[in-house]
C-alpha positions in Angstrom: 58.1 -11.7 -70.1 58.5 -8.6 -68.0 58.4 -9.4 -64.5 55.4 -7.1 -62.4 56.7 -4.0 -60.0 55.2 -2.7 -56.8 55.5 0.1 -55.5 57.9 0.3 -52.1 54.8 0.0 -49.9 53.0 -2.9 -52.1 55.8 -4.7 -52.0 56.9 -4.2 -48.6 53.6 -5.6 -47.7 54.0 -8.6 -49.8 57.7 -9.2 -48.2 55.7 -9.1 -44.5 52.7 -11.3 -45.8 54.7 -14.2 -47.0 57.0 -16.3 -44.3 58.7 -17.6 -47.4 60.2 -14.0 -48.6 60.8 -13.2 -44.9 62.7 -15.9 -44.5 65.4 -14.5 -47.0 65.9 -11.8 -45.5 67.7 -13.4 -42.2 65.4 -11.6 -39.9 63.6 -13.3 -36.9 60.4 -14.2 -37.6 59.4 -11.7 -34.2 60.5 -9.1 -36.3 58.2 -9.9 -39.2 55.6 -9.7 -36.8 56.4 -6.6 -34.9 56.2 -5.2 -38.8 53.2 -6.4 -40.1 51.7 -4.9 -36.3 53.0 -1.5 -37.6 51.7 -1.4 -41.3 48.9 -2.8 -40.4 48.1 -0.2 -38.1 49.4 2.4 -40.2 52.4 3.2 -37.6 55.4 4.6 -39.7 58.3 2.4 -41.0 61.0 4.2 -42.8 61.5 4.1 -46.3 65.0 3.3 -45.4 64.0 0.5 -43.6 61.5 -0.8 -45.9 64.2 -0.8 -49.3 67.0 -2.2 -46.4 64.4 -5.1 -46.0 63.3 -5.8 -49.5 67.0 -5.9 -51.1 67.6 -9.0 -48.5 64.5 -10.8 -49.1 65.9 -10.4 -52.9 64.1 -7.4 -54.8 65.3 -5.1 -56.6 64.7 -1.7 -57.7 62.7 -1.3 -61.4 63.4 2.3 -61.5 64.6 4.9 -59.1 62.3 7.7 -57.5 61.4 10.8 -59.1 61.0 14.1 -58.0 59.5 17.2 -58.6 60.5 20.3 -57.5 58.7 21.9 -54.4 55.8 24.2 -54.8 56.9 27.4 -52.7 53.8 29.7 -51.6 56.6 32.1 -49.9 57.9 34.9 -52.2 61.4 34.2 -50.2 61.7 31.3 -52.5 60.4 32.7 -56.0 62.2 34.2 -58.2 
């Protein structure tokens, strides 16, 4: 049975929902809060900071992030 992914965000959100998954992480519970204040009102967190947090409540990464490569509108840049 294949276990379900998230997306960062998704399951960032689910790591600051759940005191249980917090827990694992090591952080103080004042820091959950401070957190879920931010997301909630859509202030930034770092992607940084959101993986940091979610590998020490114990998730992993099901596949590493894509990119495409930028759209330039300035001829300096096309070839």
């Amino acid at each position: 049975m294949e276990k379900e992914t998230y997306t960062t965000d998704e399951a960032f959100e689910i790591v600051l929902s759940s005191p249980e998954l917090w827990q694992k992480t090591g952080r103080p519970v004042e820091q959950r809060i401070k957190y879920l204040h931010k997301y909630r009102n859509q202030i930034p967190i770092t992607a940084d900071l959101k993986e940091k947090i979610l590998r020490q409540a114990g998730c992993q990464i099901a596949q590493n992030t894509l990119w495409n490569e930028p759209t330039f509108t300035s001829k300096k840049y096309n070839n």
